[in-house]
C-alpha positions in Angstrom: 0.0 0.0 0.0 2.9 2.2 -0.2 2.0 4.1 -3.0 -1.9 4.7 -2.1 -3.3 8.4 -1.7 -3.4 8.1 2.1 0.3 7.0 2.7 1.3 9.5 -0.5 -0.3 12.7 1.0 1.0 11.3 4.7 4.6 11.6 3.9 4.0 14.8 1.8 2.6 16.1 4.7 5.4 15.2 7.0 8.2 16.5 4.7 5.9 20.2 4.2 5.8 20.4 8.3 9.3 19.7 8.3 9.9 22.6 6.4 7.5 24.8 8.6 5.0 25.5 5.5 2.3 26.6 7.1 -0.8 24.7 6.0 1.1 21.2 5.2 -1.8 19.2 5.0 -4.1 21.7 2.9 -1.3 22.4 1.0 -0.6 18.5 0.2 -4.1 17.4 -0.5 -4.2 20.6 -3.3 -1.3 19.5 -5.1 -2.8 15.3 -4.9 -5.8 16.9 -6.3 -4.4 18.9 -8.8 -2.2 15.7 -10.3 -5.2 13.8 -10.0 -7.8 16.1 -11.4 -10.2 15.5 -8.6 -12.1 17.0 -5.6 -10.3 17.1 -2.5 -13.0 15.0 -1.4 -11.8 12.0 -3.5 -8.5 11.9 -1.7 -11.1 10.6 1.2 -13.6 8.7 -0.3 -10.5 6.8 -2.4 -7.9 7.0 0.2 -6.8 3.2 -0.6 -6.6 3.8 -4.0 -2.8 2.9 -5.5 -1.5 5.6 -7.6 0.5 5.0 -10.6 4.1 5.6 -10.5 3.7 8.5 -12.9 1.5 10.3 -10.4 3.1 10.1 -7.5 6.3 11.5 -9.6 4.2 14.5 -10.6 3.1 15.3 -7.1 6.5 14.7 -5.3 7.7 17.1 -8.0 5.4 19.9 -7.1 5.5 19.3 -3.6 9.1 20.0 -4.2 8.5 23.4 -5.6 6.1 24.1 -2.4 9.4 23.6 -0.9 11.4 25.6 -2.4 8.9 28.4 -1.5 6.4 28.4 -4.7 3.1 29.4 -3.4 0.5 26.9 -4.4 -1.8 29.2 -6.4 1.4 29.6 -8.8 2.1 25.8 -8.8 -1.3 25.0 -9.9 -2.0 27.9 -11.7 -5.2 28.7 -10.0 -7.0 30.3 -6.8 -10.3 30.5 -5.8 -12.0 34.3 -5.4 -15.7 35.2 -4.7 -16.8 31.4 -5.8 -15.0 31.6 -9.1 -11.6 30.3 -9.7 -9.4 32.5 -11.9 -6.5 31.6 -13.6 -2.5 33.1 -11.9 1.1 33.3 -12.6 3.8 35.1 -11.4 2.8 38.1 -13.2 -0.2 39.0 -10.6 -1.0 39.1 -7.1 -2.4 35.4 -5.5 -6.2 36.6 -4.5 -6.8 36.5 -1.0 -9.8 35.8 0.9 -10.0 38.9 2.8 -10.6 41.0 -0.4 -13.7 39.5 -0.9 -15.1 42.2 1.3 -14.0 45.1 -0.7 -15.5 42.9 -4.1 -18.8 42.7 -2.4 -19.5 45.8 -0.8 -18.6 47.8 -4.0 -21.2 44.9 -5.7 -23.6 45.4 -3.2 -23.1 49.8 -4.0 -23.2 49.0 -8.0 -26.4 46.5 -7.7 -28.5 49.1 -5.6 -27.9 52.1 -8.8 -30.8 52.2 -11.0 -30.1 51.8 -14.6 -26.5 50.9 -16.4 -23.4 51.7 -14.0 -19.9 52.0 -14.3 -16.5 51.1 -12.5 -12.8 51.9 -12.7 -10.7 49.0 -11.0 -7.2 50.6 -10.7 -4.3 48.0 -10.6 -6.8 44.8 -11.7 -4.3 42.2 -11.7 -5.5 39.1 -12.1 -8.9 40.2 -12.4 -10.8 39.0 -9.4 -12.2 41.9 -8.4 -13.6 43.3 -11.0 -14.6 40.5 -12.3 -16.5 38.8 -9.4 -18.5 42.9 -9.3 -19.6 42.1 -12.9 -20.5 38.5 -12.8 -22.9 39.1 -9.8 -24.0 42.9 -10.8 -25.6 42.3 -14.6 -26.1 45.9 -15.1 -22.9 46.6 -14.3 -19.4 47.6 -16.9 -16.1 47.8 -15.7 -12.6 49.5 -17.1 -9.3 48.1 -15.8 -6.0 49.1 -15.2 -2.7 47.9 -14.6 1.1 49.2 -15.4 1.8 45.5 -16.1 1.4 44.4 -19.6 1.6 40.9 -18.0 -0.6 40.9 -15.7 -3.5 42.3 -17.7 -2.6 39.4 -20.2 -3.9 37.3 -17.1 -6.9 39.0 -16.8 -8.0 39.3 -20.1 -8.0 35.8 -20.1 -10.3 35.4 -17.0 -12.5 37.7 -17.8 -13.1 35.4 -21.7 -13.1 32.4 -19.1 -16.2 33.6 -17.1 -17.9 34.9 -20.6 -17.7 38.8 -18.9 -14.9 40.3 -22.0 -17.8 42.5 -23.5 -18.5 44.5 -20.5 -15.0 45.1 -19.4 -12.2 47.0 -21.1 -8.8 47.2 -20.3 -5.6 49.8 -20.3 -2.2 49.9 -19.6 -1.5 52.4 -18.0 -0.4 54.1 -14.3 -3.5 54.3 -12.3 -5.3 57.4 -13.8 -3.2 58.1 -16.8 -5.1 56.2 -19.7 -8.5 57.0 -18.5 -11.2 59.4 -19.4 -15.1 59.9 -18.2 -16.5 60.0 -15.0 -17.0 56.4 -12.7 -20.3 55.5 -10.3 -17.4 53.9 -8.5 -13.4 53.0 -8.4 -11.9 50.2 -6.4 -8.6 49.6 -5.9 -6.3 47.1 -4.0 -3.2 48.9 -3.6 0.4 47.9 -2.8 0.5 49.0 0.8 3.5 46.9 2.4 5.8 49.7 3.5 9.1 49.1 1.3 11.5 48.6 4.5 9.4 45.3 5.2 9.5 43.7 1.6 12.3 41.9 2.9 10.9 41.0 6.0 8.0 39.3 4.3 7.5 35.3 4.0 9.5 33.6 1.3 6.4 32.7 -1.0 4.8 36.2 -0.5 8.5 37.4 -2.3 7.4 35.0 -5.4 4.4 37.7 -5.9 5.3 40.9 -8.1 7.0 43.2 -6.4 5.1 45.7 -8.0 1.9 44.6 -6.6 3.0 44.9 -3.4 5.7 47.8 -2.9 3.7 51.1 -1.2 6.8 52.9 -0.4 8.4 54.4 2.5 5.3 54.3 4.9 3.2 51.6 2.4 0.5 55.0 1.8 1.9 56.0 -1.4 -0.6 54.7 -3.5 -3.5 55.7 -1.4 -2.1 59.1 -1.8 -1.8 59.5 -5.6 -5.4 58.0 -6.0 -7.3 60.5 -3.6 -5.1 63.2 -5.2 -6.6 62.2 -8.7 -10.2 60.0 -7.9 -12.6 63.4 -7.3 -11.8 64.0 -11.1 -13.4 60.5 -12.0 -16.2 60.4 -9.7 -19.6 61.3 -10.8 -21.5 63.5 -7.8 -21.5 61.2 -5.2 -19.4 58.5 -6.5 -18.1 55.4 -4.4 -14.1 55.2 -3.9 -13.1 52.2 -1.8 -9.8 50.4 -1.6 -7.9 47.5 0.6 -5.5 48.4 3.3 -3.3 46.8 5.3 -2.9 45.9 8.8 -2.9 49.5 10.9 -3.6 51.0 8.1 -7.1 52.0 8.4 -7.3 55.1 10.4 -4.5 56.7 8.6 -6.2 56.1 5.3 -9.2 57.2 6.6 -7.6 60.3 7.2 -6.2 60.9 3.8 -9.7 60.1 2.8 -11.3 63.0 4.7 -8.2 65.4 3.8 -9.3 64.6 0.6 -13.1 66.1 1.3 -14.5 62.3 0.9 -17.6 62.0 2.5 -19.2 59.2 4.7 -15.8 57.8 5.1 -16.1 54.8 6.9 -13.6 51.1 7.6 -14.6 47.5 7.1 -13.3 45.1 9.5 -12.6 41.4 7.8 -13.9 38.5 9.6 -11.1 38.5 11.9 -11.9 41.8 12.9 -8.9 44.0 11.4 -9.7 46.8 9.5 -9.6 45.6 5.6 -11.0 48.5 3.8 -12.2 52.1 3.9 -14.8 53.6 1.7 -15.7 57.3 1.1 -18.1 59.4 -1.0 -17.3 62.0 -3.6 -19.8 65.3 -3.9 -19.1 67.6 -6.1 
């Protein structure tokens, strides 16, 4: 029985805590089911099963790349976001649970506007959040921009895989720069890790793009630029919400307000940190 899916995800397991990975056994049965092509729940249900040779190759090779400090999204080339799972490289920032509240309450803003609406997602990425707003808000278009030709490659693609490509468009561009018109609402998830702690960061979080995740000296840069520029985008009234990091809340919430944003207020994420901060725009 050596080579069945219990013993084969048991020393996978072992050799991933070893190495202090942090979710060993999540991490293992992702990779099994990836090679397999199945639900994690059929490593269960078929725990006896033997594997073929071949197989257990493939997964002792990619458990070897989670070793060598490949996050798993990159390994198998996916992540789950908002229900949907969307296609990532190396080019674009793994989506992370916590930024499902920022997709929903701007979905939850754009579904409550009568008639057609439109938003600006600055620094798109992958494409989760956008995306996820216009699969669950029909009457909703989007525009997106990144400064990485790569990375909108990536979301161009998800946004044909989950049949959404008419209603978005997308630019290269540095935040602002390529756009025109006026936005119901703009969302943006930032870089906001202060640059002194790049290095400081764990070794599979360094895999992501830098560029995704640099927010200079005191990580606010980016908040900065975009309340400089967003009153110029908004129609009267106009939503402008964004992610920020740990602490990061109150002093974002005070650029918002030097900003003249109205009914400024924080999200807290289910583990109760502050995750986002929302304002209004009246001209």
């Amino acid at each position: 029985m050596k080579n069945s899916i219990q013993n084969t995800l048991k020393a996978a397991v072992e050799r991933l805590a070893a190495k202090n990975i942090d979710s060993p056994r999540l991490d293992a049965e992702i990779l099994l089911a990836h090679v397999l092509n199945c639900r994690r729940l059929t490593l269960y249900v078929d725990s006896q099963r033997i594997l073929p040779l071949q197989d257990v190759l493939k997964f002792n090779e990619l458990v070897n790349q989670r070793l060598n400090g490949l996050p798993v999204a990159y390994i198998v080339g996916s992540k789950e976001f908002f229900g949907l799972k969307f296609a990532v490289n190396e080019n674009v920032l793994i989506p992370r649970p916590e930024t499902e509240i920022l997709t929903e309450f701007v979905g939850e803003y754009l579904r409550g506007l009568d008639d057609e609406v439109i938003f600006a997602d600055l620094g798109v990425g992958s494409g989760a959040i956008a995306i996820s707003i216009l699969k669950f808000v029909k009457n909703a278009r989007a525009v997106a921009v990144d400064i990485s030709e790569a990375a909108l490659e990536v979301a161009k693609f998800n946004s044909s895989k989950f049949h959404v490509e008419d209603r978005i468009k997308f630019y290269c561009g540095d935040l602002f720069a390529p756009l025109t018109g006026k936005f119901n609402a703009i969302v943006s998830n930032p870089p906001y890790i202060p640059t002194c702690e790049l290095k400081t960061l764990q070794t599979e979080v360094k895999r992501e793009p830098q560029l995704a995740l640099d927010g200079g000296e005191d990580g606010l840069s980016f908040y900065r630029r975009i309340l400089r520029d967003a009153p110029r985008f908004l129609v009267d009234g106009g939503l402008l919400a964004v992610e920020v990091g740990i602490n990061q809340g109150s002093a974002v919430k005070n650029l918002f307000e030097a900003a003249n944003f109205d009914e400024v207020t924080i999200l807290n994420d289910l583990a109760g940190l502050e995750r986002v901060v929302t304002g209004k725009f009246f001209c």
